[in-house]
FIKOLZA-1660 file (N, C-alpha, C; in steps of 0.1 Angstrom, whole numbers, plus 5000, padded with zeros to 4 digits):
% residues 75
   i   px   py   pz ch aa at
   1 7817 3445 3389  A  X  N
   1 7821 3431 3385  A  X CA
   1 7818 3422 3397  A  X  C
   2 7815 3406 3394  A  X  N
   2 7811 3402 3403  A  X CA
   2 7819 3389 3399  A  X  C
   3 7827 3386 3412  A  X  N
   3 7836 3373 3414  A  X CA
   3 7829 3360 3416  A  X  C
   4 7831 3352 3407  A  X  N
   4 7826 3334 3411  A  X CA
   4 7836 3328 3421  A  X  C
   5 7832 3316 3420  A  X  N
   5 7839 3311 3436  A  X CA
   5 7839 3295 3429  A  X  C
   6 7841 3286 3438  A  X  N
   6 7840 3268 3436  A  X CA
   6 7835 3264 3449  A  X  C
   7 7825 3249 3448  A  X  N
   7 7824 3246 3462  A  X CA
   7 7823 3232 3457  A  X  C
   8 7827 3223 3467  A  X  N
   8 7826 3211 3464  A  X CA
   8 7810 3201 3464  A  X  C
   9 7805 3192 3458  A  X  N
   9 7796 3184 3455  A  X CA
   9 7792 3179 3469  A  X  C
  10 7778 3189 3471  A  X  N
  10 7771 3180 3485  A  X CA
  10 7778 3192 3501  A  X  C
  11 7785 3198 3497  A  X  N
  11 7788 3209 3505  A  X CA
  11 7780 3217 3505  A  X  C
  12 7780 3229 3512  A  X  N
  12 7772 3241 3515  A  X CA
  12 7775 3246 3503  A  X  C
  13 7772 3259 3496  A  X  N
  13 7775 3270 3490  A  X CA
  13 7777 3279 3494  A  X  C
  14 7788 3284 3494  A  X  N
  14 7791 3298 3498  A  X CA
  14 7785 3309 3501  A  X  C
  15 7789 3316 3509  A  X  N
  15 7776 3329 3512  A  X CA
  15 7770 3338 3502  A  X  C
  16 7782 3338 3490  A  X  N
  16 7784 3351 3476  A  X CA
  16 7770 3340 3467  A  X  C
  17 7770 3333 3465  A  X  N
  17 7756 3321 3459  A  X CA
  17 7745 3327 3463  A  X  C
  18 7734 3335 3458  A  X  N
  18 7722 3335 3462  A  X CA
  18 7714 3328 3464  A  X  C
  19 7707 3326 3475  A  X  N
  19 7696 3317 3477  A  X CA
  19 7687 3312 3472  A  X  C
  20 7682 3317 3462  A  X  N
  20 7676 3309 3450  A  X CA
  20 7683 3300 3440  A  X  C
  21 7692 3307 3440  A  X  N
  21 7700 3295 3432  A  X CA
  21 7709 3284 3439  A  X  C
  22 7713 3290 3456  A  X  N
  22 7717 3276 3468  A  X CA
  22 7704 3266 3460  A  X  C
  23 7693 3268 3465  A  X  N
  23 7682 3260 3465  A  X CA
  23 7678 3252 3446  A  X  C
  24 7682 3255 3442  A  X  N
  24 7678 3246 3430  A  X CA
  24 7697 3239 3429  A  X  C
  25 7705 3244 3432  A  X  N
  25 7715 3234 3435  A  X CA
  25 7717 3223 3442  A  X  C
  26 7705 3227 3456  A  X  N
  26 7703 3215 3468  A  X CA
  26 7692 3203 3457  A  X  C
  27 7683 3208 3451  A  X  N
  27 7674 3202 3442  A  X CA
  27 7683 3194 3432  A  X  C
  28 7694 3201 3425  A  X  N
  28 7701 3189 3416  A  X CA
  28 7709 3182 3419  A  X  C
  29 7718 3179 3432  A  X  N
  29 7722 3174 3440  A  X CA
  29 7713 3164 3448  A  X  C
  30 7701 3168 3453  A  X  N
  30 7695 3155 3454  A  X CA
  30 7689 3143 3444  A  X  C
  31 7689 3151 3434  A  X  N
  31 7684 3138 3425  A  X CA
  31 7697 3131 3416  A  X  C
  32 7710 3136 3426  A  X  N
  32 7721 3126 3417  A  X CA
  32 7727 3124 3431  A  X  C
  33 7724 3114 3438  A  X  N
  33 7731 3109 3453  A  X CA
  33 7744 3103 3448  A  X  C
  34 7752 3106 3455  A  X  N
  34 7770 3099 3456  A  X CA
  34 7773 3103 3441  A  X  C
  35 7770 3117 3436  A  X  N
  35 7778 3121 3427  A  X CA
  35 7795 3132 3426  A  X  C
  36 7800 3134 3423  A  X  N
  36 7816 3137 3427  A  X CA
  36 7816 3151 3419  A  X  C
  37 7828 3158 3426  A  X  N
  37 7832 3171 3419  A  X CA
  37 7823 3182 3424  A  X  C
  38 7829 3194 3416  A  X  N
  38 7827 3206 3423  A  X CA
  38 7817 3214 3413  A  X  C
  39 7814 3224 3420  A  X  N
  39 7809 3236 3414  A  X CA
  39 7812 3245 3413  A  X  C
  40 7808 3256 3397  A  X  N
  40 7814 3269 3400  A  X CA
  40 7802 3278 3399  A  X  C
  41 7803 3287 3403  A  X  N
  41 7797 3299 3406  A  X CA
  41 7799 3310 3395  A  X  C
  42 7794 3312 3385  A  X  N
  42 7799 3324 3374  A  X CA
  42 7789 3335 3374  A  X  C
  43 7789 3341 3370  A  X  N
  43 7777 3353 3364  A  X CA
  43 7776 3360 3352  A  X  C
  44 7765 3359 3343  A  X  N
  44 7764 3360 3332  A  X CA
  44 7756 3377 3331  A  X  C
  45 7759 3386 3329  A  X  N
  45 7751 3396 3324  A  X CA
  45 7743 3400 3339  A  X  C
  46 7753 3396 3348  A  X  N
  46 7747 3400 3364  A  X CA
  46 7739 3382 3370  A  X  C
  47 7734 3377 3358  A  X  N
  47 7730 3363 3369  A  X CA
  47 7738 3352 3366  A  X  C
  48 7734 3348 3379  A  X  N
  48 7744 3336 3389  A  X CA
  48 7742 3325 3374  A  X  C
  49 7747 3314 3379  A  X  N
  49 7752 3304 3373  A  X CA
  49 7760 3294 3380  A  X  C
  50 7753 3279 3381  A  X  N
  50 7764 3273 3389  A  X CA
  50 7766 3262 3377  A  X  C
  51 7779 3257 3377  A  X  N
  51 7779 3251 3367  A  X CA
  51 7789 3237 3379  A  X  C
  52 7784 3223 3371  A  X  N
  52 7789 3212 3376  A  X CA
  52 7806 3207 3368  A  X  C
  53 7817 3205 3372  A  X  N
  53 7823 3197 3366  A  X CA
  53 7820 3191 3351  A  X  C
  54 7809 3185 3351  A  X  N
  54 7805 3173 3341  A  X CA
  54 7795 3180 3334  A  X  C
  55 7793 3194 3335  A  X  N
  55 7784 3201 3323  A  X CA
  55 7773 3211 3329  A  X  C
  56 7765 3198 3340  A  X  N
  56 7751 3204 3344  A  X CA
  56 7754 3215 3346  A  X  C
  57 7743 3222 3345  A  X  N
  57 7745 3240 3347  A  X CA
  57 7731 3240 3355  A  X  C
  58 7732 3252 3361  A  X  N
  58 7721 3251 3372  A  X CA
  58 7717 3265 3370  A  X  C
  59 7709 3273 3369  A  X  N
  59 7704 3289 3367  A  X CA
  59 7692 3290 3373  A  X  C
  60 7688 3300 3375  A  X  N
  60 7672 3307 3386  A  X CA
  60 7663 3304 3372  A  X  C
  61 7665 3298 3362  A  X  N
  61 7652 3295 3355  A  X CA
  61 7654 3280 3353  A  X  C
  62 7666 3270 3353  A  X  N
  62 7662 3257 3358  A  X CA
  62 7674 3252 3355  A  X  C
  63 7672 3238 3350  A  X  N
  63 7685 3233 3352  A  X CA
  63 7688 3224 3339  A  X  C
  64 7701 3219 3331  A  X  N
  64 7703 3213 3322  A  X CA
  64 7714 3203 3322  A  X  C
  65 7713 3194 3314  A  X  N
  65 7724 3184 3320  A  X CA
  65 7733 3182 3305  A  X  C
  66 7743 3180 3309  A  X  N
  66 7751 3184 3296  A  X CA
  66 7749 3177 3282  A  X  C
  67 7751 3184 3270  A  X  N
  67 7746 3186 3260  A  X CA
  67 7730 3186 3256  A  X  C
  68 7724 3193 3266  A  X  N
  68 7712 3195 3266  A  X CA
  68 7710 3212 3256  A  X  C
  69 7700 3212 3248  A  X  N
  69 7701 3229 3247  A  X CA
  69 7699 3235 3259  A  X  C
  70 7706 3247 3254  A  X  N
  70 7701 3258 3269  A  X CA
  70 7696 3271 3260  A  X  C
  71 7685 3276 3269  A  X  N
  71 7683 3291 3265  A  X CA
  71 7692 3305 3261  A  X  C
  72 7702 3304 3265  A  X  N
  72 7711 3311 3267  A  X CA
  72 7723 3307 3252  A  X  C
  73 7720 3297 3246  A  X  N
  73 7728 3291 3237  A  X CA
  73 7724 3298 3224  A  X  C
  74 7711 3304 3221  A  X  N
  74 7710 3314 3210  A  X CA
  74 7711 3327 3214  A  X  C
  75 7719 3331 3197  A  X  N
  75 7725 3340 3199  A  X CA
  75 7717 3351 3192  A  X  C
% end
């Protein structure tokens, strides 16, 4: 089993965050400057998942902004 965590908006991410997915979190963070709130860290079927406060979800295949479809959404 693998534990998620929270990190705040524009902070580092934690060391447990893999670096593929640090790096597409630094990518959706830069393209929303002076935006608020935190992140979580989950894992789905073993992969990461960072999910924003306000929906965005961020994954090693890309990123979605809330009420966007997601891949993961069919069942």
């Amino acid at each position: 089993m693998q534990l998620g965590t929270r990190w705040a908006f524009g902070d580092r991410p934690p060391a447990s965050v893999p670096a593929d997915l640090a790096a597409r979190v630094a990518e959706a963070e830069g393209a929303r400057p002076g935006e608020e709130g935190h992140w979580t860290l989950t894992w789905l079927e073993g992969r990461p998942i960072a999910e924003l406060d306000d929906g965005t979800r961020v994954t090693l295949e890309g990123t979605t902004a809330p009420g966007e479809a997601r891949s993961d959404d069919d069942w």
